[in-house]
C-alpha positions in Angstrom: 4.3 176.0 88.6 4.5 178.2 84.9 8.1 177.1 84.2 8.0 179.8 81.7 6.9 182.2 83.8 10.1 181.9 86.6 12.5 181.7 83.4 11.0 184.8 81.8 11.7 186.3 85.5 14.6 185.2 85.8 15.9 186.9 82.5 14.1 189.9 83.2 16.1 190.0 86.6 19.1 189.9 85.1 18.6 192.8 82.8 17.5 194.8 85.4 19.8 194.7 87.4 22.7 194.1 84.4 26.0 195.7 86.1 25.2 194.9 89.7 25.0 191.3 87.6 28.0 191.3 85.9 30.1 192.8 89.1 29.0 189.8 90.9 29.8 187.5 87.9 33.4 188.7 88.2 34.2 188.5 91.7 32.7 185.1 91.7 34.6 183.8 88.7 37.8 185.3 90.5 37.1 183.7 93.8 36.5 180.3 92.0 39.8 181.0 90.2 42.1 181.0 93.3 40.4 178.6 94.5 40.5 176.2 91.7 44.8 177.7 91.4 45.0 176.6 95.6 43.7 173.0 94.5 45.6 172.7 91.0 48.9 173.5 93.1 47.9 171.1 96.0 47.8 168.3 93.8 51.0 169.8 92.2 52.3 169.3 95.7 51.5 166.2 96.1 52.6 164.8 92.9 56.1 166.5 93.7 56.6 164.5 96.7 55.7 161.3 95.3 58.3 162.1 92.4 61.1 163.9 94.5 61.3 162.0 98.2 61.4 158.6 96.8 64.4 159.9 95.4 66.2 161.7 98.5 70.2 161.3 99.0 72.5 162.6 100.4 75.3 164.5 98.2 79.1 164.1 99.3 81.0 166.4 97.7 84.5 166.1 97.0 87.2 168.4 96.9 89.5 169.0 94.0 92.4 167.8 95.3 90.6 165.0 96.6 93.6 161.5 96.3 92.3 158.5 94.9 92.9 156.7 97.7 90.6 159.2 99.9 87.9 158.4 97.0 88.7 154.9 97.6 88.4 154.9 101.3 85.1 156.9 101.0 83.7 154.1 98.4 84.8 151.5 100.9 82.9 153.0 104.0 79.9 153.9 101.7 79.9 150.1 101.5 80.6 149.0 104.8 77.9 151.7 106.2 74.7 149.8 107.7 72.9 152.9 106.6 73.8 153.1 103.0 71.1 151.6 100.9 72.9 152.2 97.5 75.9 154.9 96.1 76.9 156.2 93.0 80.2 157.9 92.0 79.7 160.8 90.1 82.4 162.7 87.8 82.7 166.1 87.2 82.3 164.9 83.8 79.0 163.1 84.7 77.7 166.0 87.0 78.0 168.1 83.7 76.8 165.9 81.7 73.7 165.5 84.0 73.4 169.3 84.7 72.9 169.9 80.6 70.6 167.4 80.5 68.2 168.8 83.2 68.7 172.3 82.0 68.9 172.0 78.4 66.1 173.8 77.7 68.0 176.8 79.2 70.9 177.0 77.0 72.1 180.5 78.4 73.1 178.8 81.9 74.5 175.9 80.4 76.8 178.7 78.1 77.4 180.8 81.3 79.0 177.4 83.4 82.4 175.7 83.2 82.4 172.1 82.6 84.6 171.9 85.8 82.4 173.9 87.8 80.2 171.2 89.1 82.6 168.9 91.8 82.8 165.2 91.5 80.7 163.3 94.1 79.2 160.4 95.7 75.2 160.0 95.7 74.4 158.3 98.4 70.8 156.8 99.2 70.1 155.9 102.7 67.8 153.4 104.3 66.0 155.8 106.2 66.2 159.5 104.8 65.6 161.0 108.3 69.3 159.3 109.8 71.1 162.2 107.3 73.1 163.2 110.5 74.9 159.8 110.5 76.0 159.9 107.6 77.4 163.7 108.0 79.5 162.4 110.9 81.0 159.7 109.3 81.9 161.9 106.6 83.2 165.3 108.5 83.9 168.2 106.3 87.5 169.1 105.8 88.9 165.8 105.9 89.2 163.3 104.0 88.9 164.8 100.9 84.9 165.9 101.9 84.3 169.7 100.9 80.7 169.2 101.7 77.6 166.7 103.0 74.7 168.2 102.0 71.1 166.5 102.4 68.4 166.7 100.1 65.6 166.4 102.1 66.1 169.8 103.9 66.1 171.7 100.6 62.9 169.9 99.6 61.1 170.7 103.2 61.9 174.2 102.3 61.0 174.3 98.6 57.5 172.0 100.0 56.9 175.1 102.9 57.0 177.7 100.3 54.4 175.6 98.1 52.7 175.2 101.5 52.6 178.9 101.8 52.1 179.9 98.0 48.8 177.5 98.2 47.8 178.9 101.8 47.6 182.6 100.6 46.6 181.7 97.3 43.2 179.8 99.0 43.1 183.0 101.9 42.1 185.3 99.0 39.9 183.3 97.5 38.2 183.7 100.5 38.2 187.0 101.1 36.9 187.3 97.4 34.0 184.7 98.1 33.1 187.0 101.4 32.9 189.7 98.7 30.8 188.1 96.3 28.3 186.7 98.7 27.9 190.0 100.1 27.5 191.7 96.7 25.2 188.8 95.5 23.1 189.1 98.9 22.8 193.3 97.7 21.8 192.7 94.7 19.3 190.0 95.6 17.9 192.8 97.7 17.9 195.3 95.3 16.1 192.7 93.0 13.5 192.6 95.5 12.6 195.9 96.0 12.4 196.8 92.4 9.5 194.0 91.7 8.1 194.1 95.2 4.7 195.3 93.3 4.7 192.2 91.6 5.1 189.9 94.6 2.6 191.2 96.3 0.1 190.7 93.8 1.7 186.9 93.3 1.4 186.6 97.6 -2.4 187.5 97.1 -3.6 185.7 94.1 -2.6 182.6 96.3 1.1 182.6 95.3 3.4 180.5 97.5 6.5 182.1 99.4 9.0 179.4 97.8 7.0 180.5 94.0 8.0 183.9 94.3 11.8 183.5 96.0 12.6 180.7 93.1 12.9 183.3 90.3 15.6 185.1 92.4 17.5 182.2 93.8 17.7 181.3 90.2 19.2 184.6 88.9 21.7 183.9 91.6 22.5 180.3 90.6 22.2 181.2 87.3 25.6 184.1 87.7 27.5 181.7 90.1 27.0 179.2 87.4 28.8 181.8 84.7 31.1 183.0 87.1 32.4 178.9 87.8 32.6 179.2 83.8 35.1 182.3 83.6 37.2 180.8 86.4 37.5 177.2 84.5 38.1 179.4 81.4 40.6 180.8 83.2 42.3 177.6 84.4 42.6 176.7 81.1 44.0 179.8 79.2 46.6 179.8 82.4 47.8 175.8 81.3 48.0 176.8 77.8 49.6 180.2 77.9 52.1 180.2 80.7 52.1 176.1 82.2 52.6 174.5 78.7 55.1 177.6 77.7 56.7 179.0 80.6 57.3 176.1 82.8 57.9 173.7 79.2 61.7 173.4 80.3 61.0 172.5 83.7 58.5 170.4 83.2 60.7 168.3 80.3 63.4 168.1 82.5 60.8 166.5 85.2 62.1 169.1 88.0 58.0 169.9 88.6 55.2 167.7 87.4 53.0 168.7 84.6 49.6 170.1 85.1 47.4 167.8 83.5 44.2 168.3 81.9 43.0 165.2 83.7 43.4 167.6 87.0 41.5 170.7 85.3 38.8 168.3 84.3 38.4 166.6 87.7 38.0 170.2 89.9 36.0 171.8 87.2 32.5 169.4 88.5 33.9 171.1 92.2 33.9 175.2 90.6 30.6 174.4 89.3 29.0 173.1 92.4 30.8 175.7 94.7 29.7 178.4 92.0 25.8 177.6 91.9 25.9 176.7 95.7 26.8 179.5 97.3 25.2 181.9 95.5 21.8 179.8 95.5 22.5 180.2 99.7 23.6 183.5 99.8 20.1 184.6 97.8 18.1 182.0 100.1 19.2 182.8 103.0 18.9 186.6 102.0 15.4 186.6 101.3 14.9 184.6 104.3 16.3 187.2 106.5 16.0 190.7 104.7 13.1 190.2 102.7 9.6 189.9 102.8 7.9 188.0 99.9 
């Protein structure tokens, strides 16, 4: 086989056919985009529940007029309580001083919030997260000095749905885009065809082989999934730079979401590739197997 020969076709293939080319450059880089933006935030996920349930309580909140003794009593039955694994008191003073630290990278909230506005409260961690409801009815709202129970782990099975859901849509898309794109690559593969069916033909009856004369196309194919895996990684990275490393810097500081590391852009960029020169190398295969006759 005249290596040159198929790369010479190849490039010549591309010209051809240069904005049919370049549209399916584009929808396959922004398929492989969303996709590679659903995997990113999975493992974005999954980092934020190793940091953030290993770390569930449940929140007691006190009222202002709470007694000392009521604190006391609380402390006490914190301590007696078989589920309690460990309690801290908090002070307003504390809470504050903890709420500037997380936030103090937004330092128009922090000039916008009382120092009293945050109640005083105990943090209690429990032996098993899930037995929250024990804990709510030893400590009944209303009395007691108790102005509210409130359980971490619910807000985080909310905030971890609407992930859930962000990734879901985020990866649907990228579907519907890489329907697109294997569509418009299997038109222009077609369209490729018929323009150099002359010089098939002639290959086909100097002795050519079927697989000899489908390669050249198959390789334009691989060749724009390959570039179109390049603009979505290109994309992944001008995304951390510009708007993870600078939008999300506070929140990310104050560890409230995990960084995006470029170990993680690194490790799916291998998967973009393959998915990139795969499909498309398919999509032309099995389009010349089926629509066209070389």
């Amino acid at each position: 086989m005249r290596v040159n020969f198929v790369l010479s076709e190849v490039a010549a293939g591309l010209r051809r056919n240069l904005t049919m080319t370049v549209a399916m450059i584009l929808t396959t880089g922004i398929s492989l985009g969303l996709m590679g933006t659903g995997l990113l935030i999975a493992n974005m996920i999954s980092d934020m529940r190793e940091i953030y349930y290993d770390k569930v309580q449940v929140s007691i909140y006190l009222t202002d007029d709470v007694t000392e003794q009521q604190r006391d009593a609380i402390a006490a039955q914190l301590e007696s309580s078989p589920e309690v694994k460990d309690y801290i008191y908090e002070s307003k003073d504390e809470a504050y001083a903890r709420f500037t630290q997380q936030f103090q990278e937004q330092p128009a909230l922090i000039a916008n919030t009382p120092k009293d506005a945050l109640p005083e409260s105990f943090r209690v961690e429990l032996k098993n997260p899930e037995r929250y409801q024990v804990i709510a009815q030893q400590f009944p709202v209303g009395k007691n000095g108790v102005e509210d129970v409130r359980d971490e782990g619910d807000f985080l099975d909310r905030l971890f749905s609407l992930l859930n859901g962000a990734r879901n849509a985020t990866i649907a898309v990228a579907v519907v885009q890489a329907l697109a794109a294997l569509l418009l690559i299997s038109n222009t593969i077609q369209l490729a065809a018929f323009n150099r069916r002359n010089e098939t033909n002639i290959m086909r009856l100097v002795g050519a082989s079927r697989w000899y004369t489908q390669l050249p196309f198959i390789l334009e194919a691989a060749l724009a999934g390959l570039i179109g895996a390049g603009l979505a990684i290109g994309g992944l990275v001008l995304t951390k730079v510009l708007f993870v490393d600078k939008t999300l810097a506070g929140p990310i500081k104050s560890g409230i979401i995990p960084p995006v590391d470029w170990s993680a852009i690194a490790a799916i960029s291998p998967v973009i590739a393959a998915a990139g020169v795969g499909l498309a190398a398919v999509a032309a295969y099995v389009t010349l197997r089926l629509y066209v006759r070389l």
